[in-house]
N, C-alpha and C positions, 0 to 999 in steps of 0.2 A: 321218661325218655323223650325224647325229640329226634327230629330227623336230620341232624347234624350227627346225633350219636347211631342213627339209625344205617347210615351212610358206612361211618366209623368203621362199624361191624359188619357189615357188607364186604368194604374194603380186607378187612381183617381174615375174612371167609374165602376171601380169593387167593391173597395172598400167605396166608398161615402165616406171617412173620411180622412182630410186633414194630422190629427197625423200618421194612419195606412199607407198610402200612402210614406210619409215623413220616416218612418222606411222600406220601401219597397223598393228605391229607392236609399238609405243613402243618403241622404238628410235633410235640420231642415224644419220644418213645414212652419214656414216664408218664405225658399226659395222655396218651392211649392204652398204656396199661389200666391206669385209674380210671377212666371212661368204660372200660371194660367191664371192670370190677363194680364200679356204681350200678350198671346196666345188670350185672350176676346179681348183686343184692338188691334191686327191684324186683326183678321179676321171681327172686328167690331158686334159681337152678346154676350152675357151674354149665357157662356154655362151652366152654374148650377146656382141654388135657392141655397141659404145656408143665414143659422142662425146660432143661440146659440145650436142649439141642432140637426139636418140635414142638410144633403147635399143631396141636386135632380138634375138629369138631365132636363135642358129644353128640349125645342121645339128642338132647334137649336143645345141642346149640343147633341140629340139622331141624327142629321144628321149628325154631325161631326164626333161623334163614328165612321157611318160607313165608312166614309173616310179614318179615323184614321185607323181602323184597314186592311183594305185596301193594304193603303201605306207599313203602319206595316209588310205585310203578304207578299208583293212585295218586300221592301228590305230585310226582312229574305230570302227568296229567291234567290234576288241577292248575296246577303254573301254566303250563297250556292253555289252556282255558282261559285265564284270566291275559293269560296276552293279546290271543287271540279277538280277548275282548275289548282290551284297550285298545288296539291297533285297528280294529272292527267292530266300533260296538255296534249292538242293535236294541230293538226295544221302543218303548211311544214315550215321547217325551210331548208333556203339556204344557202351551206355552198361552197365556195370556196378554189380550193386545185390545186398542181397539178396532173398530172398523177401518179404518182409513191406514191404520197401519198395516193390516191383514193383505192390504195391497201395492201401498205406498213404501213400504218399508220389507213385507215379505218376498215383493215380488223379485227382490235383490239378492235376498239372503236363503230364500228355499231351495234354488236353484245348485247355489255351493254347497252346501248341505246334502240333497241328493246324489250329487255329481261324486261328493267324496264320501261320505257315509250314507250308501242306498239301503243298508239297514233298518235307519233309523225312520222311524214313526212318527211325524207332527201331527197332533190333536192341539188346534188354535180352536179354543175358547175367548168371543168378544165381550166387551161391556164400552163401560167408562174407564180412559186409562187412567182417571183420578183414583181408582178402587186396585190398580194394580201392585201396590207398595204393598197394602194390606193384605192383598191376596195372595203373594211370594210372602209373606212373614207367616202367613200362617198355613202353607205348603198345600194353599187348593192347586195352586200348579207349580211348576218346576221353575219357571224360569216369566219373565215379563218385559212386553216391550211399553215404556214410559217417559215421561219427561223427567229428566233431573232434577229433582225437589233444590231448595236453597240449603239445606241440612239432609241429609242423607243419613237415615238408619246406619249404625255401628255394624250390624250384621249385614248390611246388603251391599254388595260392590253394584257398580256402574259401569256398562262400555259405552259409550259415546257412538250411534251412527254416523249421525245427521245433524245437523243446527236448523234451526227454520225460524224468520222472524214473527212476531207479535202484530196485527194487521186488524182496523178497526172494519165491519163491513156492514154496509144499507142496502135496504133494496132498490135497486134501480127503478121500481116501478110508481115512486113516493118520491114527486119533483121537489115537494115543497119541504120534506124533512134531507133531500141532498143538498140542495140549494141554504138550508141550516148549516147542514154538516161543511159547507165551505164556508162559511162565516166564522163557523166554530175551531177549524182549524185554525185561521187568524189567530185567535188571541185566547186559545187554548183553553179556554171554557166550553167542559165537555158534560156539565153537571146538569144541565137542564135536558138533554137528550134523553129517552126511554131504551135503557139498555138490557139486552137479554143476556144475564149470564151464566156461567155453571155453578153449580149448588157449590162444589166443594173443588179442591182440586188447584193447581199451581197457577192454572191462568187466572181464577176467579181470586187468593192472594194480591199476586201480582197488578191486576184491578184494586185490589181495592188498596195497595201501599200506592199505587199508580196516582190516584185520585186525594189519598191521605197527602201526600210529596207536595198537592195543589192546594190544599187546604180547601176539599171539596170531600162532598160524596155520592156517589151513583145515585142516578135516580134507573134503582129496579124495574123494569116493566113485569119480568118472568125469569123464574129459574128453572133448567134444566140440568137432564143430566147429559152430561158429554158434546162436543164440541163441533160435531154432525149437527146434533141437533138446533142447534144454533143458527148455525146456516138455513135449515131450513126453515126456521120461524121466520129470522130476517129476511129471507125471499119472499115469503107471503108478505111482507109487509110490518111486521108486530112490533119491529124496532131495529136497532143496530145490536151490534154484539164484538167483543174481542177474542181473535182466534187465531191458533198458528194457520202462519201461511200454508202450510204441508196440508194441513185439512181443506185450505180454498182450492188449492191445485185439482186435487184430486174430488173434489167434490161436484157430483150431476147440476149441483145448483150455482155454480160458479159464473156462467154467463150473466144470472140473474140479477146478481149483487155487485155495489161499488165498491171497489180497496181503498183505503184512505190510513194514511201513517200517522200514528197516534205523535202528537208532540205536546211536551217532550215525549221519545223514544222509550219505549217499555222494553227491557234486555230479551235477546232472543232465548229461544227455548233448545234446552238440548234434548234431544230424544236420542235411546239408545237402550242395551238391557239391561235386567236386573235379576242376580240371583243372588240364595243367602250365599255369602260368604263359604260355609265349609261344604256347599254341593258342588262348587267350583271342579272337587276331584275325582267325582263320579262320572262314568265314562261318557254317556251320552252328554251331559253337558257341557262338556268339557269341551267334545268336540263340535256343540253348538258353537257352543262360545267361541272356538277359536276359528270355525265358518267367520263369527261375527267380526272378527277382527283383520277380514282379509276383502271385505266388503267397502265398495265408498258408496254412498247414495247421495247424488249432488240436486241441489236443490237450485 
């Protein structure tokens, strides 16, 4: 049985007539006759008398009703529910980012989020956003805010925030490696410099196809993790480093250090989110996502 045939026979119990029923349903008469009978030989009982001229309920067809209407009353309910849930969902959704996103990029998008779905639950777990592709592929969190790799996982869609350019930066407090870094701009020998940069991850790439294009390579000072931290080595003094602008903006150590535009130009970064592909239609992210999609963050 199913509740298409459960309906059927509901219908049928009101109406006693196989023709009215069959217009009620859109449906031909024959094919509720035979739903009927399939329904009789399931359950193994004769739920109605009928003739040439009446239909009655039996014994068996009055205890089936109330099953029937039951189930009936229970899945309306359910359907209920589940709308109530898409139109409303609620629940915590986990979203991984890093620091600088948690502010730079949250401070955008929490706000539409709560406004339209105050149900909804954010639990922001930070790291490194280099670790974030791996960590939505293997569903430590639901959903992730990151830079657009050059090749994008088959399972993981992209929404685009923000753009933010690639920006090399020193400490202001180290005249003699600035006073370098403006020579070095000149004539784009950038190989002899002590650069600090991320272990893994799309800007540390991008460095180093950056440097391969020159027929050069880094001279390493220090690896880190994540893009903060960068900065703040460079502020102490330790070396230079390449970082999105989005992280100098926002960063406490930003008065410290000098901007300087890498030449040639290294392609800006998109940051935006990331989930797999088929959680796209589960409620709460759904309606993240589509918060995200209503959002500009201008840089």
């Amino acid at each position: 049985m199913d509740i298409k045939t459960l309906k059927l026979f509901l219908s049928l119990t009101k109406t006693l007539h196989f023709a009215n029923t069959a217009d009620e349903v859109n449906m031909s008469t024959s094919a509720v006759s035979r739903s009927v009978r399939r329904l009789e030989e399931e359950i193994g009982q004769a739920l109605f008398y009928r003739d040439n001229r009446k239909v009655e309920l039996t014994r068996a067809g009055m205890l089936y009703q109330q099953f029937a209407e039951e189930v009936v009353l229970k899945w309306r309910a359910m359907e209920q529910a589940f709308n109530h849930e898409a139109l409303a969902p609620s629940g915590v959704l986990n979203l991984f980012c890093s620091v600088t996103a948690s502010y730079a990029i949250l401070s955008s998008l929490l706000p539409q989020v709560r406004q339209r779905y105050p149900g909804i639950e954010v639990h922001v777990h930070t790291g490194d956003q280099a670790d974030a592709i791996a960590r939505i592929q293997a569903s430590k969190e639901q959903i992730g805010i990151t830079v657009r790799p050059k090749k994008l996982p088959d399972n993981l869609v992209f929404l685009p925030l923000t753009t933010t350019p690639l920006k090399i930066i020193a400490p202001m407090s180290d005249k003699s490696l600035l006073e370098e870094l403006r020579q070095v701009s000149a004539d784009s020998d950038w190989s002899s410099l002590p650069f600090i940069v991320s272990e893994t991850g799309e800007a540390r790439a991008r460095l180093d196809d950056w440097f391969a294009g020159q027929g050069r390579k880094a001279n390493i000072y220090a690896q880190v993790s994540g893009h903060e931290a960068i900065v703040s080595l460079v502020s102490l003094g330790f070396g230079i480093g390449l970082v999105p602008d989005l992280v100098i903006q926002s960063s406490p150590m930003k008065d410290v250090v000098r901007v300087f535009t890498p030449e040639p130009e290294i392609e800006d970064f998109d940051v935006g989110l990331i989930v797999q592909k088929h959680r796209l239609i589960e409620p709460i992210i759904k309606s993240f996502w589509q918060c995200g999609e209503l959002i500009t963050i201008d840089q």
